[in-house]
N, C-alpha and C positions, 0 to 999 in steps of 0.2 A: 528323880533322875538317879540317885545314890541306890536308889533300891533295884532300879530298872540296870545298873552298871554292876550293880553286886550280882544280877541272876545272872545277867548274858555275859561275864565277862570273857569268857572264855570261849564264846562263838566270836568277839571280835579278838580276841589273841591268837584264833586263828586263821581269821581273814588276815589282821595286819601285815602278816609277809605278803602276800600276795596284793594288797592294795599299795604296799612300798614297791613292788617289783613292776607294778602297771604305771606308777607314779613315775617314774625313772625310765623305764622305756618306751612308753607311751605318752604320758603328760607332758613330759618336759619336753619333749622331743618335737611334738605338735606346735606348742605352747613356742618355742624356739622359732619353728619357720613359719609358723603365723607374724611373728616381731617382725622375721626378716622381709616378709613380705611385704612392708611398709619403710624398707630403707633399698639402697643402690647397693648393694652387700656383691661382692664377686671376690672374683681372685688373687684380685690388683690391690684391694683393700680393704682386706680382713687380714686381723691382727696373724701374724705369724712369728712364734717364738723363736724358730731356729736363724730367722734372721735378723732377729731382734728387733721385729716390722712391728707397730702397735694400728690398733685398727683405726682407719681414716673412712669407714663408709657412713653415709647421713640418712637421715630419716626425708623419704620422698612422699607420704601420706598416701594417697589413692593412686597413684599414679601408675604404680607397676598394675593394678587392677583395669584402670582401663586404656593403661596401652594393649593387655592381652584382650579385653573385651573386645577394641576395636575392629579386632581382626584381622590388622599389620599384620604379612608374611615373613618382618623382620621377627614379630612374636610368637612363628607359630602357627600363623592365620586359624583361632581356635574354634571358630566356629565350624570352618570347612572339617577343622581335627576333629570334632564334636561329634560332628555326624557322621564320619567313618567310622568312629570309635561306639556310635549307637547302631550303626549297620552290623561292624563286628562283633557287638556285645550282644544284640538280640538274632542274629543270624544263625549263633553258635549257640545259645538257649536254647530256641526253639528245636534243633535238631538232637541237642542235648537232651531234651525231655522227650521227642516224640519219637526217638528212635529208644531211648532208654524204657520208654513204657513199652513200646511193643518188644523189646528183649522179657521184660519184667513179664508182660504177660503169655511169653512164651515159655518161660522157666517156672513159671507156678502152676505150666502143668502136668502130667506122670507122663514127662518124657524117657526113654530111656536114653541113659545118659547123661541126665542132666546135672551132677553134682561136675564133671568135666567140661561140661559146655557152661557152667559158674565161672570155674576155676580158666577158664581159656579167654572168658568174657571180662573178666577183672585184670587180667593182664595188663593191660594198656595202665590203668592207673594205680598199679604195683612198681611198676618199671621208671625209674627215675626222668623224672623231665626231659632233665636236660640229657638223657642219652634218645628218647624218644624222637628230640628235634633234630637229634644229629642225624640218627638214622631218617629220618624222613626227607632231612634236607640234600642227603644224597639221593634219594630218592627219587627227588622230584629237579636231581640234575639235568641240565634240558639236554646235553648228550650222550651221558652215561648214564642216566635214573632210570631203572625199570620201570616207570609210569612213563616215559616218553618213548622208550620201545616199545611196551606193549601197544601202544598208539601210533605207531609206525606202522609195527605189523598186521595192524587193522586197515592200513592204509587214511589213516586221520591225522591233522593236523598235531605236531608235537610244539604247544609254546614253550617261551623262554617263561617258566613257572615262577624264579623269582627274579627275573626282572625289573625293568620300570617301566610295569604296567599294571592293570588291579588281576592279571593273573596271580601276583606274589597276595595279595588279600584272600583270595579265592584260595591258594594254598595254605596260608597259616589259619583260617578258619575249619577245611579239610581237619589238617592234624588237631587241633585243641576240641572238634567235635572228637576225633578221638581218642583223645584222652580223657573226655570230662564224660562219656556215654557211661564207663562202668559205674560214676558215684550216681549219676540217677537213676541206672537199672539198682542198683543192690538198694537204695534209698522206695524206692516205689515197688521194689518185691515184699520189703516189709511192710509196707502198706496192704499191696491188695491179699496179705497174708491174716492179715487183722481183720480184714470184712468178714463178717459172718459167713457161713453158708447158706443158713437158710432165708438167707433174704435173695442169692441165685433163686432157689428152688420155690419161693415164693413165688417170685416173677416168670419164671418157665413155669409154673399151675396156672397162671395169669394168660400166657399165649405168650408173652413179649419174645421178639426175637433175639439172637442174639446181641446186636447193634442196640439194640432199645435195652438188654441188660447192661452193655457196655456206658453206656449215657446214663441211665437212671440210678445204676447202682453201682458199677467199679468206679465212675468219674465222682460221683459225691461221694463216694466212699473213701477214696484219695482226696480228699480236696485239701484238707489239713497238710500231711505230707507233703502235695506238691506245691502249694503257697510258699512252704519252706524252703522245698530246692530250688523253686525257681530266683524267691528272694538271695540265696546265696549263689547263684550261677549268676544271675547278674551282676551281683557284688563282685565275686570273682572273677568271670570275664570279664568286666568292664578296667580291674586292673590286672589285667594277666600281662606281666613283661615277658617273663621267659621265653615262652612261645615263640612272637614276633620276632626278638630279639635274635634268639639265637636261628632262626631256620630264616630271616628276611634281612638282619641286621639294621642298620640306621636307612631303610629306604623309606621315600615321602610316600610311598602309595601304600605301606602299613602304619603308617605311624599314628597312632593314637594317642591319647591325651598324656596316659603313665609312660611310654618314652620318648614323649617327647619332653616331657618334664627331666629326665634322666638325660638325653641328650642337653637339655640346657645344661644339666648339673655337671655333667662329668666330660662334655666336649668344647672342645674350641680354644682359641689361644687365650680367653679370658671367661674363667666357667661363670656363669650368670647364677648364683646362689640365689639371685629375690627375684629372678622371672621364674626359677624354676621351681620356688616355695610357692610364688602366686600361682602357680600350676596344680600344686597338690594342695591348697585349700580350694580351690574350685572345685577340683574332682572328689573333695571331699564332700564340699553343698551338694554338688550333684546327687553324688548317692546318701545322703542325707534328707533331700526332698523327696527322693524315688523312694524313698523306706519310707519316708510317713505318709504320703500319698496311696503307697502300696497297703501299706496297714490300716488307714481309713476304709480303702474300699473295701477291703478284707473283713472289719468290725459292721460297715455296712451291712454285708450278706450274710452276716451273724456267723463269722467266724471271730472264734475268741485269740488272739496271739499278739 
């Protein structure tokens, strides 16, 4: 061990910053509303210095676990949350990646023009979030938004977009499909840049069509890549606040798991700190099971990652 600490010492002297800075903002932080999640922790009685209040909340064991289990409405009713927030997280995937690859594969090839139709395509996710939601959210005003005029002047029905009804769902998956379309086009352009050529040109000496090159050889030839984006766009959209928040605000017909966890925490005449921690350790397991599940099937097919 002395010998093994004398050669590396200095590959860990310079991790150490960096394992103290994950430690501190990350560990402890975790590690905090995991505790709390296991006491009655709120507003009313957590220690507060400026009143000279010292803490009075108890340790409740399982309980804040399966009052949210349950599926009480007084909790959140999380199941019902569950499955909007998996309609919004895989709804906006899917058109994330399948609208990104056919960008990706219209840009790889000698178009003219194409370093500006780059440059105009990655716009959306240069341009800050939150100015994106605000423009969108007038937008999509049910009587000043240029999306309900142009659908006037079609003579078609104009909804009330953000509403209380799943029109406001339908519009905040709209906008975060466009935002999230430039990282898996420029993500999957570097990929089918890496394919070979002559494994094309193989396959056209072969007869294959084009659809049959597309299958056979751009889809396994991205397969690595898009394992990757799609594992972090789930990750991401599954907890994307901004979004929601800012263009639907606190409405029930967006509300998914991360704000309604946020709503427990930062609304109401008594903010709920341990429903709202037992919030974010759920949505933790969650995408904690979906990454090892996703990674086994992945090692399955003999992909290494």
């Amino acid at each position: 061990m002395r010998r093994f600490l004398e050669r590396h010492w200095y590959a860990y002297a310079m991790v150490l910053p960096v394992v103290v800075v994950i430690a501190v903002l990350v560990l402890y932080p975790l590690a905090q509303g995991v505790f709390f999640t296991f006491t009655n922790i709120n507003e009313a009685n957590i220690a507060n210095p400026v009143l000279d209040r010292p803490a009075t909340y108890e340790g409740v064991g399982f309980k804040n676990y399966l009052n949210v289990l349950s599926g009480d409405a007084s909790y959140g009713a999380f199941w019902g949350t569950l499955v909007r927030t998996l309609i919004w997280t895989f709804g906006c995937v899917f058109f994330h990646y399948t609208i990104g690859l056919g960008l990706a594969l219209l840009l790889n090839r000698q178009v003219k023009g194409r370093t500006l139709y780059r440059v105009l395509l990655i716009l959306p996710w240069a341009v800050p979030a939150f100015i994106s939601a605000f423009a969108w959210k007038y937008m999509f005003n049910a009587q000043y938004g240029i999306i309900n005029q142009f659908l006037r002047s079609l003579g078609l029905p104009d909804p009330v977009w953000l509403g209380q009804s799943n029109w406001a769902l339908l519009a905040v998956i709209i906008v975060n499909v466009w935002l999230g379309v430039p990282f898996q086009m420029v993500a999957l352009l570097g990929g089918l840049q890496s394919i070979p050529g002559d494994l094309y040109e193989a396959a056209e000496v072969d007869g294959a069509t084009p659809w049959q090159r597309f299958v056979h050889v751009t889809l396994p030839g991205l397969r690595s890549v898009s394992s990757t984006v799609i594992l972090l766009g789930i990750i991401w959209t599954f907890n994307m606040f901004p979004v929601i928040y800012l263009i639907a605000g606190p409405n029930p017909n967006t509300r998914i798991l991360v704000t309604y966890a946020f709503e427990r925490f930062f609304s109401g005449a008594s903010r709920d700190y341990a429903i709202a921690s037992t919030y974010g350790v759920l949505i933790l397991s969650v995408l904690l099971v979906f990454a090892t599940v996703y990674r086994r099937a992945l090692r399955s097919q003999g992909e290494v990652w």
